[in-house]
Predicted model as a PDB file, atoms N, CA, C, CB and O in Angstrom, pLDDT in the B-factor column:
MODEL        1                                                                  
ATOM      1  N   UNK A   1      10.291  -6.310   0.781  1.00 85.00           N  
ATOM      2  CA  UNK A   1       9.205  -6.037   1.711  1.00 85.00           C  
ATOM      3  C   UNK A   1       7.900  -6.601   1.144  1.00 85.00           C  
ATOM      4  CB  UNK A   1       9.079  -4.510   1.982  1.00 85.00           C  
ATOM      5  O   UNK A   1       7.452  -6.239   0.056  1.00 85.00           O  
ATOM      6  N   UNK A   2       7.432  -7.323   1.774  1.00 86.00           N  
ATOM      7  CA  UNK A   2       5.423  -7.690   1.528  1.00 86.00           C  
ATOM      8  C   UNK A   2       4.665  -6.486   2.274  1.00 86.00           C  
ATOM      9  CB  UNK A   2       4.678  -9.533   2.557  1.00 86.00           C  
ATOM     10  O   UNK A   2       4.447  -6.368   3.480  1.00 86.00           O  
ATOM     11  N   UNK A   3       4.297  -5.549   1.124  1.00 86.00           N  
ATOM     12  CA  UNK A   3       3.411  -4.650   1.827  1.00 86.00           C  
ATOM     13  C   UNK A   3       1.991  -4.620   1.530  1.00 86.00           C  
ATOM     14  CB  UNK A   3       3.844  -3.420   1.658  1.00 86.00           C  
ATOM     15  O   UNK A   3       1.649  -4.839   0.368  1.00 86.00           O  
ATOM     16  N   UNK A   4       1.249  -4.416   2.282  1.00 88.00           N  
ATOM     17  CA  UNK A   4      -0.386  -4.550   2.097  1.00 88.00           C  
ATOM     18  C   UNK A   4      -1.182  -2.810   2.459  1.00 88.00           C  
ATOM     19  CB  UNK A   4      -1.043  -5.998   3.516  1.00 88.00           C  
ATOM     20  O   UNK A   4      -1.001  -2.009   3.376  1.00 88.00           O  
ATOM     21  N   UNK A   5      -1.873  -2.799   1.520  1.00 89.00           N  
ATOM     22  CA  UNK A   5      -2.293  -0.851   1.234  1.00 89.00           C  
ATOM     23  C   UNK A   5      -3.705  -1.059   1.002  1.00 89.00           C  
ATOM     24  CB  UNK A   5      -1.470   0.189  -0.459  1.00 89.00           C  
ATOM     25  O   UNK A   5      -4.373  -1.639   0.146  1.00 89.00           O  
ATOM     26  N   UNK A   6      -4.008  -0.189   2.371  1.00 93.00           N  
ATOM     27  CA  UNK A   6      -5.603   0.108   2.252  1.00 93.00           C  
ATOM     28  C   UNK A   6      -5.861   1.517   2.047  1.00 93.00           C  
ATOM     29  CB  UNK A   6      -6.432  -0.313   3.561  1.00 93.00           C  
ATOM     30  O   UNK A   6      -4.877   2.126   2.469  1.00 93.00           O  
ATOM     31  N   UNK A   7      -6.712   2.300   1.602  1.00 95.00           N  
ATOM     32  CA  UNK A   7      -7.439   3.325   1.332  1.00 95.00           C  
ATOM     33  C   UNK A   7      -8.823   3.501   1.950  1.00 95.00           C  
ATOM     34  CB  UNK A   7      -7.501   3.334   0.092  1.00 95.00           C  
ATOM     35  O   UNK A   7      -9.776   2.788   1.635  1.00 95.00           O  
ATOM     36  N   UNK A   8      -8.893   4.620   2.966  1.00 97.00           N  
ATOM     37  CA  UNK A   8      -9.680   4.997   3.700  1.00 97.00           C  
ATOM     38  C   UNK A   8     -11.270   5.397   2.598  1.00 97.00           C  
ATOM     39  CB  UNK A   8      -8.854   6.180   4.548  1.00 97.00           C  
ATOM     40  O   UNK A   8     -12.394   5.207   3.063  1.00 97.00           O  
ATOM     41  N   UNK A   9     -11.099   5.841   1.437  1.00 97.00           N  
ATOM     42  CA  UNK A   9     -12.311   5.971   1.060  1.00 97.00           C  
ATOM     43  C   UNK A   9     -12.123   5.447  -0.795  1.00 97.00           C  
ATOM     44  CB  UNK A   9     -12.844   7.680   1.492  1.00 97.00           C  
ATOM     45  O   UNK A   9     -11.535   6.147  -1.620  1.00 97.00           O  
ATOM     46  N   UNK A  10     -12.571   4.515  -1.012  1.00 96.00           N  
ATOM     47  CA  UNK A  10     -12.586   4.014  -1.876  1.00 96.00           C  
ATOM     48  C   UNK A  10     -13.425   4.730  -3.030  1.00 96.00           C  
ATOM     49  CB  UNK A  10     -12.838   2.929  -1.491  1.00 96.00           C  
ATOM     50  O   UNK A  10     -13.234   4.387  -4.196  1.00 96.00           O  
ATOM     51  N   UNK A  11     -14.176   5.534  -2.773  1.00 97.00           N  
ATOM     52  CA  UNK A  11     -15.204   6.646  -3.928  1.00 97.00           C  
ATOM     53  C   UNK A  11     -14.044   7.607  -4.302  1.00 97.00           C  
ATOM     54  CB  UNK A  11     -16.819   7.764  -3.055  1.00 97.00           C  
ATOM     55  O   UNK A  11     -14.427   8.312  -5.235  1.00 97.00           O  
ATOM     56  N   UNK A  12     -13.122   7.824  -4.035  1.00 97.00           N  
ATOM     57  CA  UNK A  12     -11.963   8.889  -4.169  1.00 97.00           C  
ATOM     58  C   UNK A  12     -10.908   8.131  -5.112  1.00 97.00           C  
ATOM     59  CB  UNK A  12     -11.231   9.349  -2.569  1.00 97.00           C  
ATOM     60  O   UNK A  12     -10.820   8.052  -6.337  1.00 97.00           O  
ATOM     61  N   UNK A  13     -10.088   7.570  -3.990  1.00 96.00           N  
ATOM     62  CA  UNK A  13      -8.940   6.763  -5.211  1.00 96.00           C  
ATOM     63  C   UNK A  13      -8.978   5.112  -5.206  1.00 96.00           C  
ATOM     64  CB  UNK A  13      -7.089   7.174  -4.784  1.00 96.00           C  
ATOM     65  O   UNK A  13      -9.053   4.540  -4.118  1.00 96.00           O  
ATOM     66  N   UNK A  14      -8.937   4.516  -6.168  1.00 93.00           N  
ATOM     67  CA  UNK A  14      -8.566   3.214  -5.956  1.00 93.00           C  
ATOM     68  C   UNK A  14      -7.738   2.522  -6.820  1.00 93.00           C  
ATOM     69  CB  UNK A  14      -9.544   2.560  -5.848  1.00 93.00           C  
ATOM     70  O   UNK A  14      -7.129   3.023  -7.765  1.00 93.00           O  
ATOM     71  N   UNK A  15      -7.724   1.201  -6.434  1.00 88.00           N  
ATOM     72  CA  UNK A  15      -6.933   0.382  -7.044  1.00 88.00           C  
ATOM     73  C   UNK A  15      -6.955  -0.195  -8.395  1.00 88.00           C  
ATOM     74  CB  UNK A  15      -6.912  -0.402  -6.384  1.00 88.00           C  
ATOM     75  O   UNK A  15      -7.684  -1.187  -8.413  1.00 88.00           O  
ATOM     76  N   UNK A  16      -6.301   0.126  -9.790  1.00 87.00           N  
ATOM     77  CA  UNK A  16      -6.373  -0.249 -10.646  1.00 87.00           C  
ATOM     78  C   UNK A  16      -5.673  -1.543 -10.761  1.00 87.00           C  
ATOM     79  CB  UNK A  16      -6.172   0.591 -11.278  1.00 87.00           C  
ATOM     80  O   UNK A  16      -4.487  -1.817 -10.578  1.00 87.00           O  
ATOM     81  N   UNK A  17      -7.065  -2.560 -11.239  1.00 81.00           N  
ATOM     82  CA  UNK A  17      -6.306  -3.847 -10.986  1.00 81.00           C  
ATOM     83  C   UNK A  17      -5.442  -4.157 -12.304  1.00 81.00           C  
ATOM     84  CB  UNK A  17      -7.375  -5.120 -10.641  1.00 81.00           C  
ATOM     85  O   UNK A  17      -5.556  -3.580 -13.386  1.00 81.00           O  
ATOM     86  N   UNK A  18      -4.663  -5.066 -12.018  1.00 75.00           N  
ATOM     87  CA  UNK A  18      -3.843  -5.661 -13.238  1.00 75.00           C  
ATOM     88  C   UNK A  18      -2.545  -4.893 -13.912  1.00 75.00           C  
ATOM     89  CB  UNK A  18      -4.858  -5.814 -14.384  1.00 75.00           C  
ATOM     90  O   UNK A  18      -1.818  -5.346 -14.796  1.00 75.00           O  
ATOM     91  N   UNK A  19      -2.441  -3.495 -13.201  1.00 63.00           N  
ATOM     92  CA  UNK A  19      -1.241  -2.453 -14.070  1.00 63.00           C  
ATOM     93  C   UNK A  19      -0.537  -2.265 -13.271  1.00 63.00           C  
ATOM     94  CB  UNK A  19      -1.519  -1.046 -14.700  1.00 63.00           C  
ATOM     95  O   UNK A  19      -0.608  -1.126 -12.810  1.00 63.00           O  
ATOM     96  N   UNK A  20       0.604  -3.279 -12.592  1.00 63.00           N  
ATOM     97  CA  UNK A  20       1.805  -3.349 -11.776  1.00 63.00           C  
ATOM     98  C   UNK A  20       2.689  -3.002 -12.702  1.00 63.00           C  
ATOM     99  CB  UNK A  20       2.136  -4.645 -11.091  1.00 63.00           C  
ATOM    100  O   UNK A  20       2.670  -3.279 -13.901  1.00 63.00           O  
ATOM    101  N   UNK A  21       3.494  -2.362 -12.079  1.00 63.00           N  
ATOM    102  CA  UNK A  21       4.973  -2.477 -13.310  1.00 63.00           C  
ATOM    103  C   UNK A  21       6.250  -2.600 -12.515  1.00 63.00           C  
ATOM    104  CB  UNK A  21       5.266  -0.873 -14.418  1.00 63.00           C  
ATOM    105  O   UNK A  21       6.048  -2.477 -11.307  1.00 63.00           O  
ATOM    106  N   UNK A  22       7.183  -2.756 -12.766  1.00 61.00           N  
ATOM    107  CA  UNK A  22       8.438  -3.645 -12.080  1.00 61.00           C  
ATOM    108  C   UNK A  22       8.557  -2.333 -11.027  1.00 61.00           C  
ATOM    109  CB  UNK A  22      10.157  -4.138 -13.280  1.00 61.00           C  
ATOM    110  O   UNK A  22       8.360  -1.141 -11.266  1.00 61.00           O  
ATOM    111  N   UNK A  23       8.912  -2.931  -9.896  1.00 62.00           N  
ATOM    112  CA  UNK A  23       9.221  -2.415  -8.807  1.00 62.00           C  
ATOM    113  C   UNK A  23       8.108  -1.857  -8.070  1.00 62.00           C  
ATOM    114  CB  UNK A  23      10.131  -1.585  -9.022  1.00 62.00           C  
ATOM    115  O   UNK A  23       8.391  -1.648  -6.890  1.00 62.00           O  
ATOM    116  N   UNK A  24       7.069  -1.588  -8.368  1.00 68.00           N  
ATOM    117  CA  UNK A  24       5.753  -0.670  -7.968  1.00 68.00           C  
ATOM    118  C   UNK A  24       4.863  -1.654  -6.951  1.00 68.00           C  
ATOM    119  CB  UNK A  24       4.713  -0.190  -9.519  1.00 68.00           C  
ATOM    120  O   UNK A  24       4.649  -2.761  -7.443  1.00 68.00           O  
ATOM    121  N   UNK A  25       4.461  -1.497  -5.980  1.00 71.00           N  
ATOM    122  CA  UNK A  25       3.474  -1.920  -4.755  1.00 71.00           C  
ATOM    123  C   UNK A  25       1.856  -2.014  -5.679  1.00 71.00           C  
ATOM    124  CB  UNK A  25       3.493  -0.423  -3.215  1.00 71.00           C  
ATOM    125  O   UNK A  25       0.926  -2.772  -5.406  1.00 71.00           O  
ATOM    126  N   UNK A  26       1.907  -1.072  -6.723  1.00 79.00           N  
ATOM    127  CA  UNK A  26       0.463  -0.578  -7.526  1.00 79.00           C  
ATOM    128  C   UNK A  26       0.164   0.242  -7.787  1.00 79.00           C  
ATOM    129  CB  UNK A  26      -0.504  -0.661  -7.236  1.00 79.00           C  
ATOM    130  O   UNK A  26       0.757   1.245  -7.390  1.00 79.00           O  
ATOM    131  N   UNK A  27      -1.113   0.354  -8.745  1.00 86.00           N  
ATOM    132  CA  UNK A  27      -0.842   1.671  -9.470  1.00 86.00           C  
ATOM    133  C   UNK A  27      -2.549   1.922  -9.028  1.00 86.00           C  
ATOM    134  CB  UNK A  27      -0.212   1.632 -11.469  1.00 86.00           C  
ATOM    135  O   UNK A  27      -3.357   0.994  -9.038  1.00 86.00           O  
ATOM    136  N   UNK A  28      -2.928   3.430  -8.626  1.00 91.00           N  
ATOM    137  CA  UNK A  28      -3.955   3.695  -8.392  1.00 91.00           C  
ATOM    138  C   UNK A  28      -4.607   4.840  -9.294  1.00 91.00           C  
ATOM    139  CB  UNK A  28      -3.891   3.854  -7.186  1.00 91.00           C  
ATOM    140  O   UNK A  28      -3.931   5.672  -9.899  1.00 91.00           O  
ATOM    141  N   UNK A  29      -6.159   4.778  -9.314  1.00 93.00           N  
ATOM    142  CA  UNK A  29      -6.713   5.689  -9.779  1.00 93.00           C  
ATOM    143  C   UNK A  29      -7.906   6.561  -9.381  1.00 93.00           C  
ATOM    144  CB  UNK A  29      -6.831   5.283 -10.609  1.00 93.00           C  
ATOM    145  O   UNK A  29      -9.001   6.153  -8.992  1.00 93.00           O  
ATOM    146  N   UNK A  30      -7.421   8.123  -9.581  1.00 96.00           N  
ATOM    147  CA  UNK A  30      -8.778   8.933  -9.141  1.00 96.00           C  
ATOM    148  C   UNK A  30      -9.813   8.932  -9.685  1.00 96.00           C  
ATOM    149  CB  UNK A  30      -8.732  10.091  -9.086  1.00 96.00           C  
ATOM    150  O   UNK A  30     -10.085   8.732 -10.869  1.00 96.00           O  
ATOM    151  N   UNK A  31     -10.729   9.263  -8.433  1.00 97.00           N  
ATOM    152  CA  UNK A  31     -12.076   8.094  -9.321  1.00 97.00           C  
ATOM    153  C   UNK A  31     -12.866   9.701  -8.912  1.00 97.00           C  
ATOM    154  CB  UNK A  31     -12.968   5.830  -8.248  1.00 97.00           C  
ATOM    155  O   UNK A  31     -13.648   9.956  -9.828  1.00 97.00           O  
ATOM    156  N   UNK A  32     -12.884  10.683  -7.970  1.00 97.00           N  
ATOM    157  CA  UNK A  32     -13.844  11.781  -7.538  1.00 97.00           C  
ATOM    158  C   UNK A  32     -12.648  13.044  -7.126  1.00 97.00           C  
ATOM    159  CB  UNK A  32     -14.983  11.190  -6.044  1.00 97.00           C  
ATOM    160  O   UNK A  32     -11.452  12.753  -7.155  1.00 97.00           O  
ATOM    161  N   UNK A  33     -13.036  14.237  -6.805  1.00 98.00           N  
ATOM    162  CA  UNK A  33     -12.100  15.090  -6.026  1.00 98.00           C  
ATOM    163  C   UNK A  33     -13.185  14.616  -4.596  1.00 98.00           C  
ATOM    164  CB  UNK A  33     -11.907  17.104  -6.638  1.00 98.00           C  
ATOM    165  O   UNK A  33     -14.338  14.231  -4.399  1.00 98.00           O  
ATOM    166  N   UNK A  34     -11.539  15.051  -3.580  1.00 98.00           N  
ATOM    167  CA  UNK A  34     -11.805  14.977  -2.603  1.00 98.00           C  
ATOM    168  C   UNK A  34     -10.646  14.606  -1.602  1.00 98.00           C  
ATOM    169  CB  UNK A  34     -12.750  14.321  -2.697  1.00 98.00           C  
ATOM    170  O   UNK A  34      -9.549  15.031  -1.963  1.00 98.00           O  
ATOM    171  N   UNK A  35     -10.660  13.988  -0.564  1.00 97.00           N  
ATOM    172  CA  UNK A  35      -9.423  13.930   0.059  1.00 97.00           C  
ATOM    173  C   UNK A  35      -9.177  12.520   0.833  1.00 97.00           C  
ATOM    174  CB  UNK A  35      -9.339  15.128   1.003  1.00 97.00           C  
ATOM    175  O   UNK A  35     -10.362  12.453   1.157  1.00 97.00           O  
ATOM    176  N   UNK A  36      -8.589  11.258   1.438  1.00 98.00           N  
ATOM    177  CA  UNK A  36      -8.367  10.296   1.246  1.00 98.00           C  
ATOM    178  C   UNK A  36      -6.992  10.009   1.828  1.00 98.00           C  
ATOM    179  CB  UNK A  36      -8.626  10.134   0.088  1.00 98.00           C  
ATOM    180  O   UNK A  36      -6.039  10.741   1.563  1.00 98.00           O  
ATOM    181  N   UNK A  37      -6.865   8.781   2.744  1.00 97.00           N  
ATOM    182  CA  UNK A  37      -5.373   8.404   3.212  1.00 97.00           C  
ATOM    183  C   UNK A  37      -5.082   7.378   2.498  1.00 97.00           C  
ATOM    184  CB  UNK A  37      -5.119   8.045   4.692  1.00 97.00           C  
ATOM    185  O   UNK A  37      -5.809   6.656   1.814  1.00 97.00           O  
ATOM    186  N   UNK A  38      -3.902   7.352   2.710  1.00 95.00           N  
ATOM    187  CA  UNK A  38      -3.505   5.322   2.129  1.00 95.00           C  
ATOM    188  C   UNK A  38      -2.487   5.239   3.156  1.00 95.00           C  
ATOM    189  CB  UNK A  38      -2.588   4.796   0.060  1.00 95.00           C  
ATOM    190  O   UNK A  38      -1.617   6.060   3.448  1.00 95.00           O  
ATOM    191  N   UNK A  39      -2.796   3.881   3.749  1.00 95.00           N  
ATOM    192  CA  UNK A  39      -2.047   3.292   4.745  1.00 95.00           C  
ATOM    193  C   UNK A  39      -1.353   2.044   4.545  1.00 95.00           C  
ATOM    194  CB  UNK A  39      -2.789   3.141   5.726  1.00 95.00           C  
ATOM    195  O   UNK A  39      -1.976   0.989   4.426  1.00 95.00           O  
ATOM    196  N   UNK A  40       0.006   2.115   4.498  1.00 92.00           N  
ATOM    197  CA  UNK A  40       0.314   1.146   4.190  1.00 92.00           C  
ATOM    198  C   UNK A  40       1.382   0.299   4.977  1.00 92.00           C  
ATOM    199  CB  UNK A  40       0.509   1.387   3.138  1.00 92.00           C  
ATOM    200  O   UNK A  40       2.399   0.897   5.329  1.00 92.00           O  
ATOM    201  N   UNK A  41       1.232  -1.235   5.335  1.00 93.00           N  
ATOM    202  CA  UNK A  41       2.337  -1.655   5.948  1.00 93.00           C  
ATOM    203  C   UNK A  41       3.403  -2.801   5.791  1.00 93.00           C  
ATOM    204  CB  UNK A  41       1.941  -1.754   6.857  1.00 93.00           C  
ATOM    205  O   UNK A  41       3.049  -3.975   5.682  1.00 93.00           O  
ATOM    206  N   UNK A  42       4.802  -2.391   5.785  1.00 91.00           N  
ATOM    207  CA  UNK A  42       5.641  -3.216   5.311  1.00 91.00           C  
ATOM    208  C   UNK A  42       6.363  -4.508   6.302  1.00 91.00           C  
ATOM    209  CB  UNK A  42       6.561  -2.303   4.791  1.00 91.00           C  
ATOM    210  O   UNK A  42       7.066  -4.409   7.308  1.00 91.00           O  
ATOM    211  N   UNK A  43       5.912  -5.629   5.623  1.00 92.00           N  
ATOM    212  CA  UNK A  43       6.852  -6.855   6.549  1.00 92.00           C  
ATOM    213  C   UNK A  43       8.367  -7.207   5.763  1.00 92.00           C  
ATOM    214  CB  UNK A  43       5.815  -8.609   6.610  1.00 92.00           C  
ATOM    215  O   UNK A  43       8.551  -7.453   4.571  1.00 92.00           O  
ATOM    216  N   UNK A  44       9.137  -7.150   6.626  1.00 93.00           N  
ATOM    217  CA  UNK A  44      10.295  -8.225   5.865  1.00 93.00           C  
ATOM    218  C   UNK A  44       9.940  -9.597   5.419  1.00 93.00           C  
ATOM    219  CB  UNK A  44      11.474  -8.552   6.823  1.00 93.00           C  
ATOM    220  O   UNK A  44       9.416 -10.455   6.129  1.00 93.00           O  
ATOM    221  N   UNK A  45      10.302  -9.726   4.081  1.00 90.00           N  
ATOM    222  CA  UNK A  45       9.870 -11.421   3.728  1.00 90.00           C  
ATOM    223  C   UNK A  45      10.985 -12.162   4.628  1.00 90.00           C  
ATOM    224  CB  UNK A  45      10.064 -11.981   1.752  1.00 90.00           C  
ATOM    225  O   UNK A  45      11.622 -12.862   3.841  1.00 90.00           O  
ATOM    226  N   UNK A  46      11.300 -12.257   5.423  1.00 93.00           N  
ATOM    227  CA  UNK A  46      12.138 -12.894   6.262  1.00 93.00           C  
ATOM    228  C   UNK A  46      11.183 -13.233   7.571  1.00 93.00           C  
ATOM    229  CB  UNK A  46      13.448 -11.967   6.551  1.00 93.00           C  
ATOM    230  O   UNK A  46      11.338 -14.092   8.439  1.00 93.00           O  
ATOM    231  N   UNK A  47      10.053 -12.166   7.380  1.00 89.00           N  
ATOM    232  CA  UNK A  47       9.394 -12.525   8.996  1.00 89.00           C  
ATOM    233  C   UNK A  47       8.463 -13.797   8.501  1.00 89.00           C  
ATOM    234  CB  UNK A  47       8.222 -10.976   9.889  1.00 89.00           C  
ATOM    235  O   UNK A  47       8.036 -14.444   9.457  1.00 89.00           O  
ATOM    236  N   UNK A  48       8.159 -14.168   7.522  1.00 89.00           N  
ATOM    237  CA  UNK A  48       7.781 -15.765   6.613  1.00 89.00           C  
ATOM    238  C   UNK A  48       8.746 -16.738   7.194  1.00 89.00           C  
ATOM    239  CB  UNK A  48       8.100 -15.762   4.668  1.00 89.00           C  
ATOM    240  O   UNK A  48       8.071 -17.488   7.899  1.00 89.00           O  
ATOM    241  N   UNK A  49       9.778 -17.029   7.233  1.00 91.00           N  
ATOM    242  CA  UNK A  49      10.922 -17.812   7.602  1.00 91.00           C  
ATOM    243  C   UNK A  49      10.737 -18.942   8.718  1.00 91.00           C  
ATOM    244  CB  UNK A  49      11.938 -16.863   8.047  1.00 91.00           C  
ATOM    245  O   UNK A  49       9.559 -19.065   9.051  1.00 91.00           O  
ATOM    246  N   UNK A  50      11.441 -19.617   9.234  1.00 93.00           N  
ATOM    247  CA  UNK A  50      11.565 -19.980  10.135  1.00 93.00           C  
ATOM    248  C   UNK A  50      12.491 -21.207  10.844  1.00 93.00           C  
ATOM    249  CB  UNK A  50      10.640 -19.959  10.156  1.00 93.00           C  
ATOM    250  O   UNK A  50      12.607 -22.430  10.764  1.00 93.00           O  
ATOM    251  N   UNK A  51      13.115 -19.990  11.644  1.00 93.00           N  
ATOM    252  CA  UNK A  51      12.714 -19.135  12.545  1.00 93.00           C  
ATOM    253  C   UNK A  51      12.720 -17.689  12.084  1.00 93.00           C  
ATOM    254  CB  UNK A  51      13.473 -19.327  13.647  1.00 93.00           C  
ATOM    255  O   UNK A  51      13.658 -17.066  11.587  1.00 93.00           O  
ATOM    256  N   UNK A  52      11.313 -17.222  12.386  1.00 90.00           N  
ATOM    257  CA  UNK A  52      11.358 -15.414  11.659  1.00 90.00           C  
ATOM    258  C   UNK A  52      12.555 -14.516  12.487  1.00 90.00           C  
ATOM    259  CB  UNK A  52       9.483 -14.343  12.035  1.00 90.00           C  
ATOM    260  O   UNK A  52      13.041 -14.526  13.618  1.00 90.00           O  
ATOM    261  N   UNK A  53      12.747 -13.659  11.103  1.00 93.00           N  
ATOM    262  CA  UNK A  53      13.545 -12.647  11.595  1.00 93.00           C  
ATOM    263  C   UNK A  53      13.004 -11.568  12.317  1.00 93.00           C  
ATOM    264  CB  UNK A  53      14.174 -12.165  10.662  1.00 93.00           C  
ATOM    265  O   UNK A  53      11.788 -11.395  12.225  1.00 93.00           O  
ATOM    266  N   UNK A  54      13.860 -10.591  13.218  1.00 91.00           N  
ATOM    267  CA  UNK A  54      13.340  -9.851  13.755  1.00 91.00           C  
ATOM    268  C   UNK A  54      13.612  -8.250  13.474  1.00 91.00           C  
ATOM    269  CB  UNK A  54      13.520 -10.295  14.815  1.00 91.00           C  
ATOM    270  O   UNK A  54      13.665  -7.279  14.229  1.00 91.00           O  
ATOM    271  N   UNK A  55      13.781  -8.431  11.863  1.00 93.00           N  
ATOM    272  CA  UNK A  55      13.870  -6.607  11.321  1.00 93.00           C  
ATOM    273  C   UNK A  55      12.324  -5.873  11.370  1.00 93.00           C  
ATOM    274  CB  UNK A  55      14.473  -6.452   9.306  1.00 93.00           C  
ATOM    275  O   UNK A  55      11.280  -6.464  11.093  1.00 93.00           O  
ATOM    276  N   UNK A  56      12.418  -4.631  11.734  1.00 94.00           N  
ATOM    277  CA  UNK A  56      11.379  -4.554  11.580  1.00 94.00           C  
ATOM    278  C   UNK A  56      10.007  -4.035  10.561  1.00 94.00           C  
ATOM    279  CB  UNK A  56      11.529  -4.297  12.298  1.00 94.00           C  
ATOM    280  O   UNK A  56      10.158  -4.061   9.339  1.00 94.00           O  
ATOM    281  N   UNK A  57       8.772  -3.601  11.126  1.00 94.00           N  
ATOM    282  CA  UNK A  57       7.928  -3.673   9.923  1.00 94.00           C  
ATOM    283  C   UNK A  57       7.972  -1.984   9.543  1.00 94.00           C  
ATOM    284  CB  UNK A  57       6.224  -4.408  10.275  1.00 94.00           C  
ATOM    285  O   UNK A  57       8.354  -0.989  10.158  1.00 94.00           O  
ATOM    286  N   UNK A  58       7.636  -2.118   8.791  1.00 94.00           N  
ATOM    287  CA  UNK A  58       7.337  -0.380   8.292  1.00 94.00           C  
ATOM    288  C   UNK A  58       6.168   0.334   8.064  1.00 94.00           C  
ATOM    289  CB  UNK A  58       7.822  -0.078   7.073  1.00 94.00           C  
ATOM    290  O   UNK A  58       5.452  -0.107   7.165  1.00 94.00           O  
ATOM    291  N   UNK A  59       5.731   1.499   8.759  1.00 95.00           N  
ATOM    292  CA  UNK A  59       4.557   1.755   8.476  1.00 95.00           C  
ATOM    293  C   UNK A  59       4.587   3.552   7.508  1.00 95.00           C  
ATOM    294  CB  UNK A  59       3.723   1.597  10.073  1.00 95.00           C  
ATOM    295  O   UNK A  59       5.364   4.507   7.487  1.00 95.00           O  
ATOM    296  N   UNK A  60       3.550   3.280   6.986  1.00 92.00           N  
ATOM    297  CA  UNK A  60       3.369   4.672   6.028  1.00 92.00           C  
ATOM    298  C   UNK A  60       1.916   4.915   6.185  1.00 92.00           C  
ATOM    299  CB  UNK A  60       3.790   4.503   4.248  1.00 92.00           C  
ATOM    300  O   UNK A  60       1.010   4.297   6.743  1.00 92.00           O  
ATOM    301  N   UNK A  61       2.001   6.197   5.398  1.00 96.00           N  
ATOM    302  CA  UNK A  61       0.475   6.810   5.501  1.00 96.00           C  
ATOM    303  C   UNK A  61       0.568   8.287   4.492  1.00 96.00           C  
ATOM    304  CB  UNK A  61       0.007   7.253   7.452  1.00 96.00           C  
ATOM    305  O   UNK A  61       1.158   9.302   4.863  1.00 96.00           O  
ATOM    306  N   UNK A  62       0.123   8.198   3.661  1.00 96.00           N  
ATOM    307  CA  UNK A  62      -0.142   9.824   2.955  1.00 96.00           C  
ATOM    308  C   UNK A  62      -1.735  10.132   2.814  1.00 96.00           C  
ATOM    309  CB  UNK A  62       0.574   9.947   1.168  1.00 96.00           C  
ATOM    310  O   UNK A  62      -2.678   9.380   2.569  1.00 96.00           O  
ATOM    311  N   UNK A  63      -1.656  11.712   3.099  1.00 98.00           N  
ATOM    312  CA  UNK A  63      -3.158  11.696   2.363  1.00 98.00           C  
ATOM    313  C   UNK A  63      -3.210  12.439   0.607  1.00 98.00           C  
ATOM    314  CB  UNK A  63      -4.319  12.800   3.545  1.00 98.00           C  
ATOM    315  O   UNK A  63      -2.256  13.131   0.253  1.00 98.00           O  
ATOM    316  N   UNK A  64      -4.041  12.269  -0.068  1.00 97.00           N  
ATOM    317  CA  UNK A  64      -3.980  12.221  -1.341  1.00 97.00           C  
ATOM    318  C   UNK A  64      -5.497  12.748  -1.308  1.00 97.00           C  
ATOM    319  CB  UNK A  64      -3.514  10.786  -2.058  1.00 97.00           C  
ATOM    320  O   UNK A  64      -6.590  12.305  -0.958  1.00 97.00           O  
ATOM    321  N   UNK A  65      -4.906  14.099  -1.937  1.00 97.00           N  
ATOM    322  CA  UNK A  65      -5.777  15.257  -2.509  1.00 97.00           C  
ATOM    323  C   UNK A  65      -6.352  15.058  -3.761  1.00 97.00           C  
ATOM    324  CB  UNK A  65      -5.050  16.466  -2.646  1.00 97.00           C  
ATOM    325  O   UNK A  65      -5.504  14.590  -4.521  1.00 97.00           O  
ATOM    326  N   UNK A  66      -7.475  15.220  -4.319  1.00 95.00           N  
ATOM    327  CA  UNK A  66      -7.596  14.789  -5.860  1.00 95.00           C  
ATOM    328  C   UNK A  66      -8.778  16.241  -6.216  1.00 95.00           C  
ATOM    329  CB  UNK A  66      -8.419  12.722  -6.144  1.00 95.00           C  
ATOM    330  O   UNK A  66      -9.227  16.407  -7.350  1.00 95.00           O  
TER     331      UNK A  66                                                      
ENDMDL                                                                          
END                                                                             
């Protein structure tokens, strides 16, 4: 899956750059308390292709308490 993850309030949690580790989308960090979504959505690397495939995409969402 190519997934792309945004965070509704960036003063709360964010993205620690550079500390991927095998298998992981990313690794984030609390930056304040408070409360915060992450939305995230998954393509098949197949929908790149062509002719693209037609599995479909995946969507997520948690909110994250700190």
């Amino acid at each position: 899956m190519d997934w792309s993850v945004q965070i509704d309030d960036l003063r709360i949690v964010a993205p620690e750059p550079g500390n991927l580790t095998a298998g992981s989308q990313g690794v984030f960090r609390a930056l304040a308390a408070g409360s915060t979504k992450l939305h995230a959505n998954g393509d098949p690397t197949c929908r790149k292709s062509n002719p693209p495939c037609g599995a479909p995409s995946y969507l997520f969402e948690i909110t994250i308490l700190v």
